[in-house]
N, C-alpha and C positions, 0 to 999 in steps of 0.2 A: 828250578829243576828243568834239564833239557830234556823232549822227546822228540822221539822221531819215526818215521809212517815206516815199516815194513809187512811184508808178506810173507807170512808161515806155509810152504809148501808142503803137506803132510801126502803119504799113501798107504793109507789100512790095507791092511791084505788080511787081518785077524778079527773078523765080526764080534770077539771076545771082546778085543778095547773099545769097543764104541761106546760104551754106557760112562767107561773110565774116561775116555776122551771127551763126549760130552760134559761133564763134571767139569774137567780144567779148564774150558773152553767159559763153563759160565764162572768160573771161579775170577777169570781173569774179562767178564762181559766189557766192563769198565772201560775196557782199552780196547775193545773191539770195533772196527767199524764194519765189518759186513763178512760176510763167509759164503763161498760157493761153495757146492758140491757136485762131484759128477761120477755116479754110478757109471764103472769097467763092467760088465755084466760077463763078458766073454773072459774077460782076466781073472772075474770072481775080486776085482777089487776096489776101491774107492779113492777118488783122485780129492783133495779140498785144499782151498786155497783160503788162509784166513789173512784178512787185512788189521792190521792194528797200528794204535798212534798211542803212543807210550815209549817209558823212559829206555834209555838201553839195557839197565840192568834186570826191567821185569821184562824184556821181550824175550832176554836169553833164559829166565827160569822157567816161563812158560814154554817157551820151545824144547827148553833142557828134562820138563816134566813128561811132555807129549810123548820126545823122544823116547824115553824108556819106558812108554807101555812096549806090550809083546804087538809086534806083527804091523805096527805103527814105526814110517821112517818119517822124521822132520828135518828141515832144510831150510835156514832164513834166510832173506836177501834185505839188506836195508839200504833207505834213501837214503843219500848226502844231504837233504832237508832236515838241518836241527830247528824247532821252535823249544825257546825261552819263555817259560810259565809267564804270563803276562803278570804276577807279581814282582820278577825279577828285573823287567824294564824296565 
């Protein structure tokens, strides 16, 4: 199985999904490699940037679940870096 490294751009603006977003966040810990967050205090919003290395198809259900809380926008950008499960080589 191929994965590959991208970054989930998320912007809360709804303090309501945060509980929900945390949840999918550790739902999918596995693929995670690290997550910034930067409180907009003056916007009233929240800027996070999660990093992840995993397949294509969990990057997009994870992004595609974030998406559809309320007040939460998601936005993926991925690498042209594929790795091949080292049982495949």
């Amino acid at each position: 199985m191929e994965t590959r490294v991208a970054i989930i751009g998320l912007v809360v603006e709804n303090k309501d999904s945060v509980e929900e977003l945390n949840r999918v966040l550790h739902q999918y810990s596995e693929y995670v490699i690290g997550r910034m967050g930067i409180p907009y205090s003056q916007r009233k919003i929240n800027i996070i940037s999660v990093a992840v290395d995993a397949p294509h198809d969990v990057i997009s259900a994870m992004s595609g679940k974030i998406g559809k809380l309320p007040g939460v926008s998601a936005k993926t950008a991925y690498s042209n870096y594929v790795v091949k499960n080292e049982a495949e080589q």
